[in-house]
VEXFI-482973 format. One record per residue: residue in three letters; x, y, z of N, C-alpha, C, CB in turn. Coordinates in steps of 0.001 Angstrom, whole numbers. Glycine has a CB too. Layout:
N
<pt "Ala",<X,Y,Z>,<X,Y,Z>,<X,Y,Z>,<X,Y,Z>> ...
END
This chain:
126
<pt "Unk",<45047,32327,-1438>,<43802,32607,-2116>,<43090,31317,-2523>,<44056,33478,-3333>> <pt "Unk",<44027,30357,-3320>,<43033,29065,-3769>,<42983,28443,-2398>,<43691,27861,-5088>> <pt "Unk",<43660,28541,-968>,<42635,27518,57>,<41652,28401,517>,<43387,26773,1506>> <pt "Unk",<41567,29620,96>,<39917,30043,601>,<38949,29846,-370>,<39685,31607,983>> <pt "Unk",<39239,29759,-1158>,<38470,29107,-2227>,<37460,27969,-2287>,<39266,28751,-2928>> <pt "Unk",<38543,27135,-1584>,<38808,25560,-1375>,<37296,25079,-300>,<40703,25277,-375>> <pt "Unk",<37249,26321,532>,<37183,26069,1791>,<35086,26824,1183>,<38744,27080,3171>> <pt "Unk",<35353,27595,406>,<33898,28166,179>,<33111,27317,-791>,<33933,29669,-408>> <pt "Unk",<33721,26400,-1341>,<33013,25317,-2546>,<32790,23944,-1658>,<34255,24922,-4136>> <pt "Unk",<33513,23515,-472>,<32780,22772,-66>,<31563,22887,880>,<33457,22172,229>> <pt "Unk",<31296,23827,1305>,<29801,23882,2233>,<28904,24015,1115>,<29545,25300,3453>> <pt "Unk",<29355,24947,-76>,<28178,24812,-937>,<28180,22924,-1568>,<28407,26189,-2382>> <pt "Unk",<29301,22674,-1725>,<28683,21317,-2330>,<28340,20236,-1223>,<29773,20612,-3392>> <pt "Unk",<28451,20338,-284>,<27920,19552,1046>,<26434,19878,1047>,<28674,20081,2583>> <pt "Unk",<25857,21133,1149>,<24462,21843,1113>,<23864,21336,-267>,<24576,23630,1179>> <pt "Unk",<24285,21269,-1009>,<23850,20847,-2528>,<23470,19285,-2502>,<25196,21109,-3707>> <pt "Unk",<24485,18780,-1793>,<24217,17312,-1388>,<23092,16775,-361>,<25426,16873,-835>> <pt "Unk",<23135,17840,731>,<22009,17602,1426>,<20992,18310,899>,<22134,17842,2712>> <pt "Unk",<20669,18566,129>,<19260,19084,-723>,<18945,18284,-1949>,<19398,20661,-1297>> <pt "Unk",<19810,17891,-2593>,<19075,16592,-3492>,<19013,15563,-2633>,<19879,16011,-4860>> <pt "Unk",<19626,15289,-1758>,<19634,14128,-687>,<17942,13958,-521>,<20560,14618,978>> <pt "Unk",<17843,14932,640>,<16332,15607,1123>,<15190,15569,-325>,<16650,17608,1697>> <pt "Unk",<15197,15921,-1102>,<14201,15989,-2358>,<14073,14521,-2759>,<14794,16960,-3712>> <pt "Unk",<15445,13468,-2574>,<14875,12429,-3151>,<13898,11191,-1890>,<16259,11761,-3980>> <pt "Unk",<14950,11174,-595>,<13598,11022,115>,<12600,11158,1098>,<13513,10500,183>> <pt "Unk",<12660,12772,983>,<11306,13663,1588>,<10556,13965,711>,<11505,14961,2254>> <pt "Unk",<10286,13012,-467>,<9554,13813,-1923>,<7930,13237,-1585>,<10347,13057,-3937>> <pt "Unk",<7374,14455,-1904>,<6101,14011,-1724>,<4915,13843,-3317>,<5590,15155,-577>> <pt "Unk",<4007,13491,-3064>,<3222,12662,-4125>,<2069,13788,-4567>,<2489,11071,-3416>> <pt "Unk",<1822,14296,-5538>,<531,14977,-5532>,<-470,14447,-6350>,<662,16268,-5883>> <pt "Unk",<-1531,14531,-5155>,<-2792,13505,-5743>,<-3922,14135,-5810>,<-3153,12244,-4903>> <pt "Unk",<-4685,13775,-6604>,<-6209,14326,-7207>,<-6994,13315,-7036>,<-6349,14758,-8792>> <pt "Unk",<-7487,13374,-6136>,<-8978,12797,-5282>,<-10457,13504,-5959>,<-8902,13410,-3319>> <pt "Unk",<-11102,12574,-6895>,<-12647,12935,-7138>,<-13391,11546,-6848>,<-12986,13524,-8839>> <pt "Unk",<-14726,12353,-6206>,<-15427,11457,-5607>,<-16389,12342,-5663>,<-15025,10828,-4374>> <pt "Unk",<-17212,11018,-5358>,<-19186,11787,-4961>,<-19448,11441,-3733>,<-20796,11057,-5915>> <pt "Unk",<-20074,12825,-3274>,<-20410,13313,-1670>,<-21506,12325,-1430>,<-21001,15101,-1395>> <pt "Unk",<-21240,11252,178>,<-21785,10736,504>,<-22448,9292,-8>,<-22164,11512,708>> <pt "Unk",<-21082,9038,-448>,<-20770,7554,-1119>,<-20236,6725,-114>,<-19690,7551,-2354>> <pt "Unk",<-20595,5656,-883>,<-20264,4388,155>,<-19453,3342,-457>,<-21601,3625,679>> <pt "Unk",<-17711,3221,-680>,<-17153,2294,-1851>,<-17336,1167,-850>,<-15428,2577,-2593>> <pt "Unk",<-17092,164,-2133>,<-16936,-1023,-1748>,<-16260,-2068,-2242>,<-17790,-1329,-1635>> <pt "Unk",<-15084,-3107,-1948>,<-14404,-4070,-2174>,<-15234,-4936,-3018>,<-13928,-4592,-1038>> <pt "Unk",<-15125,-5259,-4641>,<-15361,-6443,-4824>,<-14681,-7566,-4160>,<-15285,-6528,-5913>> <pt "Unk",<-15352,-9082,-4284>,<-14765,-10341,-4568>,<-13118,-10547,-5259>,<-15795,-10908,-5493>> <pt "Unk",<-13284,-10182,-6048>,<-11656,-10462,-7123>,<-10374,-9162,-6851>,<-12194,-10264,-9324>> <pt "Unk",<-11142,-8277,-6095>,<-9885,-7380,-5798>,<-9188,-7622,-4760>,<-10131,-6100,-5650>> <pt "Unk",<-7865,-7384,-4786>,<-7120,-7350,-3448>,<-6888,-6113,-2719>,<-5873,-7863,-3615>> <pt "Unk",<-6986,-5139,-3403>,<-6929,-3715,-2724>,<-8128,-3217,-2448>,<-6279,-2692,-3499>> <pt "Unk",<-8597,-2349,-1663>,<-8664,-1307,-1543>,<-9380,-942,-2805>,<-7523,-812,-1213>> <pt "Unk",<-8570,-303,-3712>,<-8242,464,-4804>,<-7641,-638,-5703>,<-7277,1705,-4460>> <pt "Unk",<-8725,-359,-7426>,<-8321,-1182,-8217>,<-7078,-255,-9201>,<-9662,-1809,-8950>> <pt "Unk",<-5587,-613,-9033>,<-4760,553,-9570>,<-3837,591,-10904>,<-3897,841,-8546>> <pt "Unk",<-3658,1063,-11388>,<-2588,1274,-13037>,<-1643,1999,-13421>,<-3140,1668,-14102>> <pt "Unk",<-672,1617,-13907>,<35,2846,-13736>,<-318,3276,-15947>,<2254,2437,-12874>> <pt "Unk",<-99,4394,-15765>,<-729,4718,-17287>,<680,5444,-17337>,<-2483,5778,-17593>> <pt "Unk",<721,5604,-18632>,<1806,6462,-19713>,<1594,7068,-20758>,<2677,5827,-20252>> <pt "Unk",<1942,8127,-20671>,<1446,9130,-21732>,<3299,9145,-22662>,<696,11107,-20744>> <pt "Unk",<3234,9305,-23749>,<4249,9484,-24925>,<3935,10264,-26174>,<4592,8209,-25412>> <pt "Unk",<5212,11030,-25911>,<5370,11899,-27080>,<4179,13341,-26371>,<4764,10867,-28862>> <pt "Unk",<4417,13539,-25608>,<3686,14410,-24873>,<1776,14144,-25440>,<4478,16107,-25233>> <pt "Unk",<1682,12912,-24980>,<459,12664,-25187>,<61,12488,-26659>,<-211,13621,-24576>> <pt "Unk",<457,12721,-27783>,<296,12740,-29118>,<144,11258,-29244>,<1442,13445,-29948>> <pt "Unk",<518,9725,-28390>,<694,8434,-29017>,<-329,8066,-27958>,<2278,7636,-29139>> <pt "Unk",<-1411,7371,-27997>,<-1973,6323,-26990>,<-2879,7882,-26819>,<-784,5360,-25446>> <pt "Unk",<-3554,8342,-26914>,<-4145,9049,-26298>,<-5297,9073,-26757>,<-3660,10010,-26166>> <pt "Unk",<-6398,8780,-26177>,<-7064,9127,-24813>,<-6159,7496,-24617>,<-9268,9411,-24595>> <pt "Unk",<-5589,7256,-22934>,<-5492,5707,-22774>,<-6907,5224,-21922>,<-3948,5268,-21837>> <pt "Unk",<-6890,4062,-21909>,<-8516,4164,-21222>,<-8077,2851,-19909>,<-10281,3511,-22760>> <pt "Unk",<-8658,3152,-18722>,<-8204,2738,-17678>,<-10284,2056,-17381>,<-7165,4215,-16564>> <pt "Unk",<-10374,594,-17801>,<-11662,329,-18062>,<-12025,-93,-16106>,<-11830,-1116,-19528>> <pt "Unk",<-13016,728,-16124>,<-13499,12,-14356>,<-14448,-330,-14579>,<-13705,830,-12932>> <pt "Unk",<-14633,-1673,-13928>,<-15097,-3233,-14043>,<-15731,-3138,-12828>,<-13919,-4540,-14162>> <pt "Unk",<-16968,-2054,-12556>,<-17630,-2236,-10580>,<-18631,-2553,-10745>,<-17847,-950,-9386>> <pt "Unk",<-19073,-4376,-11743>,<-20483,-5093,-12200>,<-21190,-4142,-11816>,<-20993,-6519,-11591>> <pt "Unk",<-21275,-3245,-12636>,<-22662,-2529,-12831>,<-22944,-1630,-11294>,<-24042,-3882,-13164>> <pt "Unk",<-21899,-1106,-10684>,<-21924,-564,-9492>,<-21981,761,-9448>,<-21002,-934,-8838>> <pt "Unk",<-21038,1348,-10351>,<-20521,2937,-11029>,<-19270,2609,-9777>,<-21935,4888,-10834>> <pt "Unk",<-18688,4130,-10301>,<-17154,4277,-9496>,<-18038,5198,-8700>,<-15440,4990,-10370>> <pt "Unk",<-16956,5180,-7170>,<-17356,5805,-6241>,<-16298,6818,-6051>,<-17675,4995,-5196>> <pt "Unk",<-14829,6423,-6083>,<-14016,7732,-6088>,<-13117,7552,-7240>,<-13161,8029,-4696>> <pt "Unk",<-11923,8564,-7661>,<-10694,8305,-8635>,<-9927,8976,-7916>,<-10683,8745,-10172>> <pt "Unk",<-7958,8112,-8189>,<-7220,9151,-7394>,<-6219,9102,-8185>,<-6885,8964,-5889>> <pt "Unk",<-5669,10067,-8861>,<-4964,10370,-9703>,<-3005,10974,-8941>,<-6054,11489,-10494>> <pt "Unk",<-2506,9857,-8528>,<-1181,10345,-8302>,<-432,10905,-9074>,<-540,9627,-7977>> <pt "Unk",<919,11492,-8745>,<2372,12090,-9960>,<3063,12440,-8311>,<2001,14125,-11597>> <pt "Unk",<3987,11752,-8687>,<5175,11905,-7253>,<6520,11869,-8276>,<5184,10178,-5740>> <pt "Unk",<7212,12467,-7598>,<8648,12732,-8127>,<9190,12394,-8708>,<9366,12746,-7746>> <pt "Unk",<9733,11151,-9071>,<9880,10119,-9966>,<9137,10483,-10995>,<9557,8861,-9502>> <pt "Unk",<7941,10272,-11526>,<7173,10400,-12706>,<7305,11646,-13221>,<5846,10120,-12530>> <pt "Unk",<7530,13008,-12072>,<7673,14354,-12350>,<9684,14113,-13526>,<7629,15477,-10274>> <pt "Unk",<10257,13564,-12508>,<11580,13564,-13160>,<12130,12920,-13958>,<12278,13506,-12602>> <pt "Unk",<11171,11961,-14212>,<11298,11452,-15806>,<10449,12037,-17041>,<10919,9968,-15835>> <pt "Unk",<9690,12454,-16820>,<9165,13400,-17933>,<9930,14836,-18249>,<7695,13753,-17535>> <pt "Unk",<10538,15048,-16742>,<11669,16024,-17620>,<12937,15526,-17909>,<12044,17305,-16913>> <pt "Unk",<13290,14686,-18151>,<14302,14138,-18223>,<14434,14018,-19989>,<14246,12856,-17280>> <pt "Unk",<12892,13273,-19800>,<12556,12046,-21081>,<12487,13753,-21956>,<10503,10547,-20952>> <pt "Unk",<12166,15004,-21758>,<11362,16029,-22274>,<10025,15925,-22659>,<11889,16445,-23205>> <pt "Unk",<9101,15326,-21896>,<8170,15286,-22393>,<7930,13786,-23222>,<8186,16455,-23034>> <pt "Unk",<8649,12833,-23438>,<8315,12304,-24651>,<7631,10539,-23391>,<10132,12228,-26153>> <pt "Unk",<8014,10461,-21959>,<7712,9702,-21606>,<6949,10159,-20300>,<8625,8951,-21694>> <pt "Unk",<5398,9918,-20179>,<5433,10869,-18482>,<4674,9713,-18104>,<4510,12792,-18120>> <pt "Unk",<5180,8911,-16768>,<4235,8055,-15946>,<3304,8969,-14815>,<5204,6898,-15122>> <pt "Unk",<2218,8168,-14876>,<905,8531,-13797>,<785,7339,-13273>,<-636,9055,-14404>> <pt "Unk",<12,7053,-11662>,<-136,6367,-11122>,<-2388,6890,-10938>,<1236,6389,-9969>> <pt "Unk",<-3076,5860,-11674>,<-4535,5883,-11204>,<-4965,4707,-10772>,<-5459,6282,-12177>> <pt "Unk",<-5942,4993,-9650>,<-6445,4175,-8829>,<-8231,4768,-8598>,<-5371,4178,-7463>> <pt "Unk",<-9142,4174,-8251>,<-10365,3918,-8853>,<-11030,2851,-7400>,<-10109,3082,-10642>> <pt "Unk",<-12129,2874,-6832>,<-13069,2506,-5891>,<-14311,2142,-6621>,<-13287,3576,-4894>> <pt "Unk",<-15411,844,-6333>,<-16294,771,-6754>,<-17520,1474,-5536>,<-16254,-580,-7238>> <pt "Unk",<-18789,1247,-5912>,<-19456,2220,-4945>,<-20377,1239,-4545>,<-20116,3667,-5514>> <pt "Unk",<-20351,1262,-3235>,<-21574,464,-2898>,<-23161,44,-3197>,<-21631,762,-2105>> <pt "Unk",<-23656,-655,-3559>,<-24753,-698,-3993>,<-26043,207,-3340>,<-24891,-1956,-3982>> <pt "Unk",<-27203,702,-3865>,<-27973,1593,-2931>,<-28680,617,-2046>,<-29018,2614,-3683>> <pt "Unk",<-28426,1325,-514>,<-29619,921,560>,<-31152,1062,134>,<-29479,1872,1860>> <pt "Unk",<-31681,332,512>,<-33267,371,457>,<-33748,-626,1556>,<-33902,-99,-1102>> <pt "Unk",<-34963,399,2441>,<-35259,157,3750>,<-35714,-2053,3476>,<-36906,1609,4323>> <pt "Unk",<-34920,-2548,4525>,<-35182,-3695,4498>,<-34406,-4931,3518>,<-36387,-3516,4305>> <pt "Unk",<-33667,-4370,3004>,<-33049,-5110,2068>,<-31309,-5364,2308>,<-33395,-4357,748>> <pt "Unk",<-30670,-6002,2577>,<-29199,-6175,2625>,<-28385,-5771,1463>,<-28911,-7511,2851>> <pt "Unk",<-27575,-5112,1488>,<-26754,-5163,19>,<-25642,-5994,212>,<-26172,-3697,-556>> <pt "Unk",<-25151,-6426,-886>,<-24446,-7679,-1294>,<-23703,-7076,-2610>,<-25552,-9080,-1605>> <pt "Unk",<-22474,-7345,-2708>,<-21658,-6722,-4109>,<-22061,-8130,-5189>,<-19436,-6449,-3798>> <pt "Unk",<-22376,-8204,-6226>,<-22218,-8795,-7155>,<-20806,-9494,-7724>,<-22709,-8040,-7798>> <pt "Unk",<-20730,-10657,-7354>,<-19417,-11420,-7422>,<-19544,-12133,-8813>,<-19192,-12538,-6105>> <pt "Unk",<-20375,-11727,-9530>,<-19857,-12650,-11284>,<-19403,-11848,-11932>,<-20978,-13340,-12417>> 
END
């Protein structure tokens, strides 16, 4: 009786293994993309990305630091998109932490300056 036992607890803990295995790295990221239709971003001078990015933290389920403020700096450009990540990691430390620590990953585009017939646009580098 205990080697059939024996024999039914390891496929489940082999399967158990290949499923946190798989969750930690097939985990995917869920992101919140806002933007305005028919924008045109654009790279300042002083950035190296793409995307100017932060990682923010909320504590104590938001009760400490809150509002946090993530300041975008697009000389007088406005933002053109925001993308608001939470991938697995950040999901599994906030339940971990219960709530008391949750990381976000935001990232932010400046917007190209407006066309007007005859004129070049140029980003403002001061």
């Amino acid at each position: 009786m205990s080697s059939k036992m024996g024999m039914i607890k390891k496929p489940r803990i082999v399967g158990l293994v290949v499923c946190i295995t798989s969750f930690i790295f097939l985990s995917s990221c869920a992101s919140f993309h806002v933007t305005i239709p028919n924008s045109v971003p654009i790279q300042l001078a002083h950035q190296k990305d793409i995307y100017v990015e932060k990682n923010m933290h909320a504590f104590l389920w938001g009760l400490v630091l809150d509002p946090q403020l993530f300041s975008a700096e697009c000389k007088g450009l406005g933002i053109n998109d925001v993308v608001i990540d939470h991938n697995l990691a950040h999901s599994f430390v906030g339940v971990i932490s219960l709530g008391l620590w949750m990381p976000t990953k935001v990232r932010f585009r400046c917007k190209a300056p407006p066309i007007r017939p005859g004129v070049i646009p140029t980003p403002q580098n001061n």
